[in-house]
C-alpha positions, -999 to 999 in steps of 0.1 A, spaced: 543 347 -496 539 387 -501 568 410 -487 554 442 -469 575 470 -481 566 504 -486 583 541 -490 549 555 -475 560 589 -459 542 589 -424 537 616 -404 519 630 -372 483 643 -378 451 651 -366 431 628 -383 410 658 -397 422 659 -433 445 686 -445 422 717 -437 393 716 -413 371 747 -404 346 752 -380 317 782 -388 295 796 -372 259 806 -388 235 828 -372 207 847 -390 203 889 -387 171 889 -378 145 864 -368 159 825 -364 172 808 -392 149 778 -412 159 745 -420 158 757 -460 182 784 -455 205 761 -435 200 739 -470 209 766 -491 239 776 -474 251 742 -472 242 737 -512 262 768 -516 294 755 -494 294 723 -515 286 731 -546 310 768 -551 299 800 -560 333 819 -573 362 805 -577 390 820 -552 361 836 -533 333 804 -524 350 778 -533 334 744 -533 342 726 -500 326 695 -481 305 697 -454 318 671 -426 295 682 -400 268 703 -383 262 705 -347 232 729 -329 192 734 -337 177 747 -365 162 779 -356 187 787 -327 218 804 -333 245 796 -338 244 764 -359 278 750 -366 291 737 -396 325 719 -400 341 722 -435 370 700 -447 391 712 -477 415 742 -488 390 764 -513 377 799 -502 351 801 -480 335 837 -482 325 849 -447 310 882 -458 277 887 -448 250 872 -470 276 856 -495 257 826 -490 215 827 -482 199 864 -474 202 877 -436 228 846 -426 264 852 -415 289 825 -415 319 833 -391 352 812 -388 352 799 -353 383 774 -362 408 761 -381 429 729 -382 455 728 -406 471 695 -410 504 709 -428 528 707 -395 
């Protein structure tokens, strides 16, 4: 018969990985198109610049396309560049929330 043993540290935790963020994208002008919401998701996955965009994955996205704001959840510790247009022309993504698992 197998013995169940382990030296697993367990701790508490949101079940949410070790880094979860919440943006928000909105477009400048006009409302933002399904291929622009593909790009910038392309962008967030793949990396741009290292330290800057780094890649991260996409866990979620909650809203419309074409209404503002679309919300996208991103799980992992890289860079996520929140300047304006960093990631499709006329789109800003804006950190609405963080869960940081390290407590």
């Amino acid at each position: 018969m197998a013995s169940l043993t382990t030296t697993a540290n367990t701790k508490t935790s949101n079940g949410l990985g070790p880094k979860t963020r919440i943006y928000s994208l909105a477009k400048g002008t006009g409302s933002h198109t399904q291929s622009e919401l593909n790009t910038v998701i392309q962008k967030l996955t793949a990396g741009i610049t290292s330290g800057t965009s780094d890649a991260v994955t996409v866990a979620g996205i909650a809203g419309t396309v074409g209404t503002d704001p679309v919300y996208i959840a991103v799980q992992g510790t890289g860079a996520v560049d929140v300047t304006n247009e960093a990631y499709a022309a006329d789109i800003q993504l804006t950190l609405v929330a963080s869960f940081d698992n390290s407590f």
